[in-house]
C-alpha positions in Angstrom: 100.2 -133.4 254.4 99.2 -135.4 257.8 101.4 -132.6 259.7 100.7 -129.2 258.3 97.1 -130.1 258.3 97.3 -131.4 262.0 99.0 -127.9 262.6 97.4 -125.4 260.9 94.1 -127.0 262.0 94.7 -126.8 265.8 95.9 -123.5 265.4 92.7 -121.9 263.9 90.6 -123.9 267.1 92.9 -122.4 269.3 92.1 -119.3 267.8 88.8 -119.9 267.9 89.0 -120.9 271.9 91.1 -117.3 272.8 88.3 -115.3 271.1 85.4 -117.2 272.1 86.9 -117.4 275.8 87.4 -113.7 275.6 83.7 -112.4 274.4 82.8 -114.8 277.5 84.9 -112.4 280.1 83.6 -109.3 278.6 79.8 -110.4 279.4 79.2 -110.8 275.9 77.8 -114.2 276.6 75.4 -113.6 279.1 72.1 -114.3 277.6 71.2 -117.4 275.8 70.5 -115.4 272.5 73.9 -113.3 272.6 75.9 -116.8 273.5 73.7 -118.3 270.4 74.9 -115.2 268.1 78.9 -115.2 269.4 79.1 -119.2 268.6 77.8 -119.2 265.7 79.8 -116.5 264.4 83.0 -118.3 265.7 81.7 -121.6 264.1 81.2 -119.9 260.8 84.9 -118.2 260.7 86.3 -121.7 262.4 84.7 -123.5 259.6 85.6 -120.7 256.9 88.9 -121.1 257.5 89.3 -125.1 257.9 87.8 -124.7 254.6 90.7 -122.4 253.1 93.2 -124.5 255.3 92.0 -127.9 254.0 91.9 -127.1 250.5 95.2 -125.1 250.2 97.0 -128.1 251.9 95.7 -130.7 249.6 96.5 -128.4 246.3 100.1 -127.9 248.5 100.3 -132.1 248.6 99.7 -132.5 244.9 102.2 -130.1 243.6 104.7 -131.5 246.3 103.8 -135.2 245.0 104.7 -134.3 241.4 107.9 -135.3 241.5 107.2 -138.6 243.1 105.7 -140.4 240.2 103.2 -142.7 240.2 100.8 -143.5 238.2 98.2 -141.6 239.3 97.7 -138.1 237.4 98.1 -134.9 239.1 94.6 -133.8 238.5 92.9 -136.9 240.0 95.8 -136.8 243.0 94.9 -132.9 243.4 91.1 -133.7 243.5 91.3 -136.8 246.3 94.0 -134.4 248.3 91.6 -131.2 248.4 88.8 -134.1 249.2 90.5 -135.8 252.2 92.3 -132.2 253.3 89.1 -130.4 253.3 86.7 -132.9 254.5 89.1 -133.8 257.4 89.5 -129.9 258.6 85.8 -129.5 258.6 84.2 -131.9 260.5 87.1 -132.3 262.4 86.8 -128.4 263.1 83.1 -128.6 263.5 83.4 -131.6 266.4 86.2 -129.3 268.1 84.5 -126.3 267.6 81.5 -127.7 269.3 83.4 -129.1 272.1 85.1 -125.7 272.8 81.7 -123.8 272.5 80.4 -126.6 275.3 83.7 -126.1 277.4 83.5 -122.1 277.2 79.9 -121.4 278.1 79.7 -124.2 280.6 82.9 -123.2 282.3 81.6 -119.6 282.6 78.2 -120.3 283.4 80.1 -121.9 286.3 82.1 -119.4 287.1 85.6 -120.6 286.0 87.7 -118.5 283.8 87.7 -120.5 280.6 90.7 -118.4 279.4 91.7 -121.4 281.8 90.6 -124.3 280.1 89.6 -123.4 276.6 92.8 -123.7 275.0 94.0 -126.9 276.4 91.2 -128.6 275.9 91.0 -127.6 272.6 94.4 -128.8 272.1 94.2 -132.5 273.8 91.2 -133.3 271.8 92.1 -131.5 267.9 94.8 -133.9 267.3 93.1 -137.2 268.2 89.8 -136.3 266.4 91.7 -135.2 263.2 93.7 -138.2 263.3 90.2 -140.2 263.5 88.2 -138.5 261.0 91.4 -138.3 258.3 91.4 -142.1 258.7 87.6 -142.5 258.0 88.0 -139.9 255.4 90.8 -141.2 253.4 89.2 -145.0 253.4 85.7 -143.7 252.4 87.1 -141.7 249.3 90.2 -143.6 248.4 89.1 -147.4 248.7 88.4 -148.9 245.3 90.7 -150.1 242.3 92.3 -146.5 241.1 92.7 -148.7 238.0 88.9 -148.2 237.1 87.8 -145.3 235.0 86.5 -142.5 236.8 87.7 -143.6 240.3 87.9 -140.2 241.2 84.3 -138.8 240.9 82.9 -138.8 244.7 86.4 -137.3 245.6 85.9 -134.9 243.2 82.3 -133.7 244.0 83.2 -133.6 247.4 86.4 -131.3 246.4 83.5 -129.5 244.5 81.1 -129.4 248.1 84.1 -127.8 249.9 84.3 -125.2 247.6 81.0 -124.4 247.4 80.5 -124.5 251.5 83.8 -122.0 251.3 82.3 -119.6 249.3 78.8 -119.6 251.4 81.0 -119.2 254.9 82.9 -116.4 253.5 79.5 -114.6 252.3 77.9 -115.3 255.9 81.6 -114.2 257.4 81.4 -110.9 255.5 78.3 -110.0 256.2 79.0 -110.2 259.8 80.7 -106.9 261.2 82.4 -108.3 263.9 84.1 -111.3 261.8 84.1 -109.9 258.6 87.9 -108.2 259.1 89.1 -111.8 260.7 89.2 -113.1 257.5 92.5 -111.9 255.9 93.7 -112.2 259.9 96.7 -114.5 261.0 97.2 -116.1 258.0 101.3 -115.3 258.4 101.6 -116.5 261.9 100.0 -119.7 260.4 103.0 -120.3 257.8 105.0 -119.1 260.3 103.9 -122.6 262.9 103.4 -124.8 259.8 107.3 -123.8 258.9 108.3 -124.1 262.2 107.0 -127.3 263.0 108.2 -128.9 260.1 111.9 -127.8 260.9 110.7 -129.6 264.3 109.6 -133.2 262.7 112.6 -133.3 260.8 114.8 -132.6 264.1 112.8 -135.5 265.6 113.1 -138.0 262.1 117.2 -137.2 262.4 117.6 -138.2 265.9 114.8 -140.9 266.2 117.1 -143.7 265.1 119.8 -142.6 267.3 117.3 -141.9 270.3 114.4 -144.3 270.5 113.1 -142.5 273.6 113.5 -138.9 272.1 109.8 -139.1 269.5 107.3 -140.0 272.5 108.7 -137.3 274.5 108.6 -134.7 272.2 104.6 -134.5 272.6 105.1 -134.0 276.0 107.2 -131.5 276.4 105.8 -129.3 273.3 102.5 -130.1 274.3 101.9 -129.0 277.9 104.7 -125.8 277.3 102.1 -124.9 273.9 99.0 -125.2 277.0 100.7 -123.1 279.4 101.7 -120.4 276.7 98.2 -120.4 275.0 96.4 -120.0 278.1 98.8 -116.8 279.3 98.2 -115.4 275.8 94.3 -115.7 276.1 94.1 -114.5 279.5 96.4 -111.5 278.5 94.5 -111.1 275.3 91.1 -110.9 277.5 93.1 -107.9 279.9 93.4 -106.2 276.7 90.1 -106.1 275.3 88.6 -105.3 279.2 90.6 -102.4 279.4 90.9 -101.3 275.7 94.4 -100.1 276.2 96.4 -99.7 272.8 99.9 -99.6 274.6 101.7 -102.3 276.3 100.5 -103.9 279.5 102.9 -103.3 282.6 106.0 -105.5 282.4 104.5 -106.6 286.0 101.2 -107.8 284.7 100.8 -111.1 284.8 103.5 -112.4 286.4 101.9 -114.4 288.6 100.4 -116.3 286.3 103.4 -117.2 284.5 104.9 -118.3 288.3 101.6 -120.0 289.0 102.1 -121.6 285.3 105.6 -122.2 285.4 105.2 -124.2 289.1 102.5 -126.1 287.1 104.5 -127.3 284.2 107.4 -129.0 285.7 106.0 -131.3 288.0 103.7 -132.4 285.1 106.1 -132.7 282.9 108.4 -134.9 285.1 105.5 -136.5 286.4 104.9 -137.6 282.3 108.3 -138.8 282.0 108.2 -140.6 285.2 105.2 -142.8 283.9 106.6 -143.2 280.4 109.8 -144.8 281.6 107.5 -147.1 283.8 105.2 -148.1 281.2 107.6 -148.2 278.0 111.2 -148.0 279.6 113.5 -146.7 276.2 116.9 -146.0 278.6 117.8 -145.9 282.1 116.8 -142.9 284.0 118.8 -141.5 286.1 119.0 -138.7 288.4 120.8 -136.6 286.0 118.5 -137.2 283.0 116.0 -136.5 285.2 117.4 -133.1 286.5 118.3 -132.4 282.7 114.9 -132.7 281.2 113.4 -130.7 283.9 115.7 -127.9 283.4 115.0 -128.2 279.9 111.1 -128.3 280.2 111.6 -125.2 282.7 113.3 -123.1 280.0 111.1 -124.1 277.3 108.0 -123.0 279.1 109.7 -119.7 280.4 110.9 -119.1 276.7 107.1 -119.5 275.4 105.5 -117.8 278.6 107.6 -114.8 278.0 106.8 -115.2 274.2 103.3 -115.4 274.8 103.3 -112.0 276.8 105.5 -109.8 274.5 103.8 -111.5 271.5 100.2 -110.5 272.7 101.4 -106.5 274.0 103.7 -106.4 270.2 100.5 -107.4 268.0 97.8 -104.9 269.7 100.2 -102.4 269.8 100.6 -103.0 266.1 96.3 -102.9 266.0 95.9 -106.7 265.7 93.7 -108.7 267.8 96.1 -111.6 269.7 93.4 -113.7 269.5 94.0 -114.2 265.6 98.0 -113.8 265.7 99.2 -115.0 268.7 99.0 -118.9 269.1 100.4 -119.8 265.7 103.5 -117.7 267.0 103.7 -119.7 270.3 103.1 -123.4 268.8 105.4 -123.0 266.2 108.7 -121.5 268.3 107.1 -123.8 271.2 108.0 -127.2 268.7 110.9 -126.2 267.5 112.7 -124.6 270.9 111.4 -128.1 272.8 112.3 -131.2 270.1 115.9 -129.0 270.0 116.1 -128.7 274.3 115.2 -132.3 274.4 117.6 -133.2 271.8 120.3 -131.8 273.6 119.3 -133.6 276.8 119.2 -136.7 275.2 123.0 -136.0 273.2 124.5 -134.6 276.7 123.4 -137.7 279.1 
């Protein structure tokens, strides 16, 4: 549960970033009122759709836990799942939401392209503060002796409350004309990342006992390639809403960002191995290790820049908005091409 929900959940802020980052470029944030009116119909699909993503999870868990045993029944199991899944998506979704809302219009009021920012930070913060309020949530609604008769009430009225807060977001969603077609949006390139990923955590559970090292760098590498693909796909995705072109972009556009991007990532990315080794030393590192994982962090983040681009000129061709399809596509084949690049580091030297 803890890792679809962790994914599908920092997919729909990132989502939420790209947009809000592109109404920001196209002046559509200039005034105080218009900026109030943009974020809170971001907020209200954001929240809509942690909503849809915490509830489907938990209902996922339950049927998954069936053949676990226990004894717990499936209905009370169901009801403290959807409880914990969908109170941990929305307030988690409502503290990043408002952090990326801060980060956009301050960063523009400031003059710096938060197609630049917006999706990293949204990133580096989503997976700590789930983390934090699942905690919290799980021990407020599952302490107590499940022996005791009725155990499950509060879980299930909040299960009820989610439901209920669902149904108003989608009527305030559908009411809005800019928002109201987002709805039915990127829900495939979100199973595609959930599915991904999961391939990706089990690579890193096979190869964890053979390579100790392998599971804290998989983060890192995944990580900062995801950043630098998300923020080429919202700075493309921003081109093609200024210029409201329905073909593909030049196969010369932006390829100094992905240089500029690419001469980013691999010093970082070393530089992150480098203190790792220093601070929690798992195996020698050599020179050739060293070599090897920057080669591999080099490919990976060429292989999900180039993504990003073809991605984002493939989906408005096709008449859908990258800001709703596009990041799912690049987190997902981001995990899975880096945990297998660094597995093959680690296996070769």
């Amino acid at each position: 549960m803890v890792s679809v929900l962790l994914n599908l959940k920092s997919n729909i802020e990132l989502n939420m970033s790209t947009r809000l980052s592109t109404q920001a470029n196209l002046g559509e944030l200039a005034t105080r009122t218009a900026a109030w009116i943009a974020v809170r119909a971001n907020m209200e699909l954001l929240l809509l759709q942690a909503t849809m993503v915490g509830v489907g999870v938990g209902i996922i868990s339950a049927v998954l836990s069936l053949g676990a045993g226990g004894t717990t029944g499936f209905y009370e199991s169901a009801t403290v799942l959807v409880a914990v899944g969908s109170s941990t998506a929305v307030v988690g979704s409502a503290i990043i939401g408002a952090l990326i809302a801060a980060t956009v219009s301050v960063s523009h009021a400031f003059g710096i392209d938060p197609d630049n920012i917006g999706t990293p930070i949204a990133s580096s913060f989503g997976d700590m503060v789930t983390l934090v309020v699942l905690g919290a949530a799980a021990g407020a609604l599952v302490r107590g002796d499940h022996t005791r008769e009725a155990w499950w009430v509060w879980p299930a009225v909040v299960a009820l409350a989610s439901v209920v807060l669902g149904a108003v977001l989608l009527r305030a969603v559908r009411t809005n004309g800019r928002m109201s077609h987002r709805v039915a949006e990127g829900w495939l390139p979100l199973a595609y990342a959930a599915a991904t990923s999961s391939v990706a955590g089990v690579i890193v559970e096979r190869c964890a006992s053979r390579f100790p090292g392998l599971p804290a760098l998989v983060p890192v590498i995944n990580g900062i390639g995801g950043n630098v693909g998300t923020v080429l796909a919202s700075r493309i995705s921003t081109s093609l809403h200024r210029h409201h072109s329905h073909h593909r972009p030049s196969l010369h556009e932006h390829n100094l960002t992905i240089v500029v991007l690419l001469l980013i990532n691999v010093p970082v990315q070393v530089g992150f191995l480098v203190t790792h080794q220093l601070l929690m030393p798992t195996r020698p590192l050599t020179t050739v290790f060293l070599l090897a994982y920057a080669a591999a962090a080099a490919v990976h983040a060429l292989a999900v820049l180039l993504l990003a681009r073809i991605a984002c000129a493939f989906m408005w061709t096709l008449g859908h908005d990258p800001d709703d399809c596009v990041n799912p596509f690049i987190t997902g084949t981001g995990d899975m091409l880096g945990t297998i690049l660094l597995a093959l580091v680690f296996v070769a030297f």
